[in-house]
C-alpha positions in Angstrom: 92.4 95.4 85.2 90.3 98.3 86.0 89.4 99.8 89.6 86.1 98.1 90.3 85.8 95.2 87.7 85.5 91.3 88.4 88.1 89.4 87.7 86.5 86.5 86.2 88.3 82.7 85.4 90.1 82.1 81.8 87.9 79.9 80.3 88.8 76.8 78.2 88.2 78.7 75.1 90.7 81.6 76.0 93.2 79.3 76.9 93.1 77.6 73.2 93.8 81.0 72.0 96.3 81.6 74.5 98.1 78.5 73.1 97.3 79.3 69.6 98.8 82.6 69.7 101.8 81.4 71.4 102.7 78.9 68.9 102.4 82.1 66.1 105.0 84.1 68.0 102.8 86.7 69.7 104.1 88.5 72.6 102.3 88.5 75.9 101.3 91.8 75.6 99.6 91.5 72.7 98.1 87.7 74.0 96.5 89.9 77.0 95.0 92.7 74.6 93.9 90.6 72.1 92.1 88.6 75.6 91.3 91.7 77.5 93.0 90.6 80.1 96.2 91.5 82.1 99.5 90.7 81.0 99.8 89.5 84.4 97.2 87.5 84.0 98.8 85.7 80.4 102.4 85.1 82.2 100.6 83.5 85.3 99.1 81.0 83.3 101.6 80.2 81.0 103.7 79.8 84.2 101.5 77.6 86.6 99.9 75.9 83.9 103.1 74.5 82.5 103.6 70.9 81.8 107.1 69.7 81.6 107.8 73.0 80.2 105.0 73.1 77.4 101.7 75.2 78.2 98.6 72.5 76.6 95.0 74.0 76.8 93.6 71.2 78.0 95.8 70.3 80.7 96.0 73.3 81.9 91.4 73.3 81.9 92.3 69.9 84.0 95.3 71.1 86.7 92.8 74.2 87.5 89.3 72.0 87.9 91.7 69.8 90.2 93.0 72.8 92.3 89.3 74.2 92.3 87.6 70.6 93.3 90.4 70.3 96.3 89.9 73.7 97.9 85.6 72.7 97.7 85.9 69.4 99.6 87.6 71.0 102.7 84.1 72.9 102.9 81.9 70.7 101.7 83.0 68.1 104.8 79.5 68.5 106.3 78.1 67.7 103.5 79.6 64.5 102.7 79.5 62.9 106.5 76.2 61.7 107.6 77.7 61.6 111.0 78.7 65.6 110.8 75.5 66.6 109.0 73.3 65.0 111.7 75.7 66.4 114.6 74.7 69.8 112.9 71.5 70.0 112.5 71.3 68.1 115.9 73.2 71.1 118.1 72.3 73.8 115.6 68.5 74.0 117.0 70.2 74.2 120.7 71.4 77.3 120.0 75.2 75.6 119.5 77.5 77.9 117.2 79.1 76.3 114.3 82.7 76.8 116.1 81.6 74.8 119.3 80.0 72.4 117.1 83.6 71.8 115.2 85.2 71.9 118.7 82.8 69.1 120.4 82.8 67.1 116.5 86.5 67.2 117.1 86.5 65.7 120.5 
């Protein structure tokens, strides 16, 4: 990847393609210039994307949503509690800072 681009998620589409060109016998290099993307990139997600050995496109869509959803809910805690939510915006108008708020929610 180039100095100063965004890396940006594989979407479900690339991953079919990923899969597809797999199957035909295509190296990784060529997966990841035929992509755009890194080599790096194309072994990473063959890797970590692997079920019971075999990469599927549509699993591998799934295990990242899943991975994705669990890192939101820590921060979206707030959110979900009507307790928490009205502690906030009960302290937040007393000048409270969001860490002493945490610290007297924890108490």
């Amino acid at each position: 990847m180039k100095k100063g681009t965004k890396y940006s998620q594989l979407s479900y589409e690339e991953r079919i393609k990923i899969a597809t060109l797999k199957e035909h016998g295509e190296s990784i290099r060529s997966i990841a210039r035929i992509l755009g993307r890194s080599p790096n990139t194309i072994t990473k997600e063959l890797l970590e994307k692997q079920v019971k050995g075999l990469y599927f496109p549509k699993k591998a869509q799934h295990k990242t949503y899943w991975r994705r959803y669990r890192s939101k809910i820590n921060c979206m805690k707030v959110a979900l509690s009507k307790d928490l939510s009205d502690l906030v915006y009960d302290k937040l108008p007393l000048g409270w800072s969001p860490e002493r708020i945490a610290g007297y929610a924890k108490r």
